[in-house]
N, C-alpha and C positions, 0 to 999 in steps of 0.2 A: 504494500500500500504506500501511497507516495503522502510524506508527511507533509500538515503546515503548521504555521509557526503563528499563533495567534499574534494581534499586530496591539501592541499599549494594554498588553493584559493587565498589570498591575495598577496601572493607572486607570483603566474601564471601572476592574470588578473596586476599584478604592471610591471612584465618584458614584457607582450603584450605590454604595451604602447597604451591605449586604444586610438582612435582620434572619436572625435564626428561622424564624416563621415564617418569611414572607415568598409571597407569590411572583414572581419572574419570568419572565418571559425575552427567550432567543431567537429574533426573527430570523436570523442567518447561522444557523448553525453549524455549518463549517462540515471540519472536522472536532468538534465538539473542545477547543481550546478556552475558551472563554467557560462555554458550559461547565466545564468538569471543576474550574476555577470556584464559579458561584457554588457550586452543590458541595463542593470543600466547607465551604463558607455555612451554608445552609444546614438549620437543626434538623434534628425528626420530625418536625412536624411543617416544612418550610417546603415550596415544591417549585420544578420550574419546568414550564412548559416552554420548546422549540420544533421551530418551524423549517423548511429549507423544501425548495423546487426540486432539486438534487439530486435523483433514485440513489446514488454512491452514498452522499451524504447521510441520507433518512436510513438507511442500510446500516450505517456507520451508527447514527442517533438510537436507532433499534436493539442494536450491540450494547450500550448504555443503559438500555431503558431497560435491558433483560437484569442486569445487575443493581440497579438503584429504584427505588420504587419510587421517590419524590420526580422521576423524570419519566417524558415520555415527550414523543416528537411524532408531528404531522407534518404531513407533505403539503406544502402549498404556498402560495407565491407569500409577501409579508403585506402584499398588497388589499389581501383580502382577511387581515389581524382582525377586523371588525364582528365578521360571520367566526369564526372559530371561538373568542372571548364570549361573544353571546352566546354558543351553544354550551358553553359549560357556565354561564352564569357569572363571569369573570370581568366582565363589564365596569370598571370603575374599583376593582381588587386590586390592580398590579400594584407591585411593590419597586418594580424596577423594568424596564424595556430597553432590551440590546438592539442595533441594527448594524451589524458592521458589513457593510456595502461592499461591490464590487466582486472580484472573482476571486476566487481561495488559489492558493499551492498545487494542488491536485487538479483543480481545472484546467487552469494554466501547463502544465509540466506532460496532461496528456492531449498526444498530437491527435488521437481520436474528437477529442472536446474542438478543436479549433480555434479555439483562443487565443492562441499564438503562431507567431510565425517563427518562431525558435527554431520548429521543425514541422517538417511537411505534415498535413492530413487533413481530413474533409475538412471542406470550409460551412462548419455548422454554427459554432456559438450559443446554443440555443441551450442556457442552464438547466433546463428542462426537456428531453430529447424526445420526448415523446407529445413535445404540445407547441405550436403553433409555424412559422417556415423557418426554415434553417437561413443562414446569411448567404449561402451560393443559390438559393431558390431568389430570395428577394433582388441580391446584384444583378440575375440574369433575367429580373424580367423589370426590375422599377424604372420609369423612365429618369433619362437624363439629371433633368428639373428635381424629382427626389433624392434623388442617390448626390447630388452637391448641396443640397438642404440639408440634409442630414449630416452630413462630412462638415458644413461648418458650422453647425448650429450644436451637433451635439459631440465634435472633435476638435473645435477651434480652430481650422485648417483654414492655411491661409489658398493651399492650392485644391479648394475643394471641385472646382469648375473643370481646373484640368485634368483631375483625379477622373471624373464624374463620367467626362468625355472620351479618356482614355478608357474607363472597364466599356460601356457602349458601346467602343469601335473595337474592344478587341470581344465581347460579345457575339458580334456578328460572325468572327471567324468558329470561335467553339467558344460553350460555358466556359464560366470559370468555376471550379469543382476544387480547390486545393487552396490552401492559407499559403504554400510555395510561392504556386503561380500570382495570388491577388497582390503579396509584398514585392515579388518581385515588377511586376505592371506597374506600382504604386513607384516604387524605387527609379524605373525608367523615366519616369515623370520628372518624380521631386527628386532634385540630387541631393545627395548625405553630403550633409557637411563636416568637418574631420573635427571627430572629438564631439558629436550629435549623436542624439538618438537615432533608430533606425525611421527614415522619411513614410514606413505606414504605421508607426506606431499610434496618431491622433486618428487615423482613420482603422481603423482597427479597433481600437477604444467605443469610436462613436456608433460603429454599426452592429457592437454589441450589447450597447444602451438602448440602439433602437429596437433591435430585436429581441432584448428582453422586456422591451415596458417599461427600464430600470425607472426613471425620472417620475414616472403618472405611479408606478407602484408608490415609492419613496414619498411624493407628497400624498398619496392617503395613506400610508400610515401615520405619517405625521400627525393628520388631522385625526384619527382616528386615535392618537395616545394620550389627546386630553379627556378624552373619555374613558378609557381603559386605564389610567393610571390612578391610584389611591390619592389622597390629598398627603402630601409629604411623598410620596413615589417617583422616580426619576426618569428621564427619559436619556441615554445614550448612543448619539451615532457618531459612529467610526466609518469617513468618506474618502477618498481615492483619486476624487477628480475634481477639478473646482466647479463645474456646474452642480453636481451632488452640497459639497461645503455651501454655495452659494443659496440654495435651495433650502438648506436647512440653518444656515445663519439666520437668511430671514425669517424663518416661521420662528426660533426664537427669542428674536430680538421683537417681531409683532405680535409675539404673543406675553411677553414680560414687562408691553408697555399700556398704560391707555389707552384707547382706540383713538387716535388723533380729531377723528371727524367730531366726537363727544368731550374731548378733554378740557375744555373752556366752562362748559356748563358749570350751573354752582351747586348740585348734584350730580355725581356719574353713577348713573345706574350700573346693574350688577355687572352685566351684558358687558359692559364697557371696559371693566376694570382686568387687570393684569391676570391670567391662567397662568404663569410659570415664575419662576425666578430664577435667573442663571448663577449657579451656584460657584463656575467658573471660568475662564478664560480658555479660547481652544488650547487644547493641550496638542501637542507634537512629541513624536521619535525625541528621545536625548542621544545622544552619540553613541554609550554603549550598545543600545539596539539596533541604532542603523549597521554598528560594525557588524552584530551577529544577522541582520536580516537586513540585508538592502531596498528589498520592497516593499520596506514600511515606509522606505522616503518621503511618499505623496500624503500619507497617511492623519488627516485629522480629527478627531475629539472635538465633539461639543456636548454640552450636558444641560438638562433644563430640569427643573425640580417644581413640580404641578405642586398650584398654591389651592388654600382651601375654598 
């Protein structure tokens, strides 16, 4: 099994504020690094529920759950946190909510997953393999006009037009079926610069995002954790790319203030008034960890603590 290396463990399960009793919840549950952290933490009577798209991962979470009774994990996006916490009554319980974003170790490192262009293999991407188009279904049929929307809206790519142009015309010759073949197209494009990333690294990024939902999952759970979380309960996510950090600074910072459009009144109704308080500043990698894991580089922390 190909390991990973959970990313700010000690500084995640420290801002949870683990309580012997309480109820938790893993929306990305990995390879269960963070999990197996909290349920250390966690009394007998303390339980945490995780979730993951992942058939490997829920396989892995299932392994877990046959040995600890306080755990057990369901399959499904973190998108849909809302249906799962109702069905067990859990609506307004949690005690703490993980989200650590983005691809794990194991996805990344197998060239079956397609995640990388490290090394050859289907060009799929799809965290979930058994639900919705793979990334060589979508490249070989989106037009033009999509496929450079997407390259710079959710890659930051400044050559997403000529990227966009280039899979199209080489389209027409044969799909493109392989993470080889699309980095290498990408590569002919945009030149590497010495001492740069590899030139389909943001595009690569982005048409993983698109093909997961990542970004529309990500803001409903957001909105969905001031419902689900206890009053003193925490919310922590751990983001990878600055559209995700950007996304989630904001719901923090508009949800810890006033509502601006009310803030003048000489009463602020309830509606109005602040649902979190940020208990701290984005936290980042310190140096020993970048030295033992280099792909926490991107890696950010932010924490919000649902007020009463």
């Amino acid at each position: 099994m190909i390991s990973h290396v959970p990313v700010l463990l000690a500084e995640t399960v420290e801002q949870l504020c683990i309580r012997a009793n309480g109820l938790y919840v893993d929306g990305t549950f990995g390879r269960g690094g963070h999990a197996r952290e909290i349920l250390r933490q966690l009394g007998p009577d303390g339980r945490l529920l995780a979730m993951d798209r992942d058939p490997e991962a829920v396989e892995a979470g299932r392994s877990l759950a046959a040995t600890d009774r306080r755990f057990e994990i369901e399959r499904g996006n973190f998108g849909a946190l809302r249906g799962l916490l109702e069905k067990r009554g859990m609506l307004g319980e949690v005690s703490g909510l993980l989200l650590d974003l983005g691809v794990s170790s194991p996805q990344l490192d197998d060239p079956d997953r397609g995640f990388s262009f490290q090394a050859d293999g289907p060009l799929d991407m799809r965290m979930d393999p058994d639900a919705g188009q793979s990334a060589s279904d979508w490249l070989n049929k989106a037009t033009e006009e999509s496929i450079r929307k997407v390259l710079h809206r959710l890659g930051e790519e400044r050559a997403a037009a000529r990227i966009a142009r280039a899979i199209c015309a080489r389209r027409e010759q044969r799909p493109l079926q392989t993470t080889g073949e699309l980095a290498a197209l990408i590569e002919s494009v945009v030149r590497r610069k010495s001492g740069a990333r590899h030139p389909a690294t943001k595009s690569f990024q982005a048409i993983r995002i698109f093909i997961n939902g990542e970004l529309d999952a990500l803001e409903t759970a957001l909105a969905v954790s001031l419902h689900a979380l206890a009053p003193g309960g925490r919310l922590g996510v751990i983001s990878f790319h600055s559209l995700e950090d950007r996304i989630v600074k904001r719901f923090l910072r508009n949800n810890a203030r006033v509502d601006p459009a009310l803030s003048r009144m000489p009463v602020i109704p309830a509606s109005a008034q602040p649902r979190l308080r940020l208990p701290t500043r984005a936290i980042r990698p310190g140096s020993a960890e970048l030295e033992r894991n280099p792909r926490a580089r991107s890696a950010t922390l932010r924490v919000g603590e649902r007020l009463s």
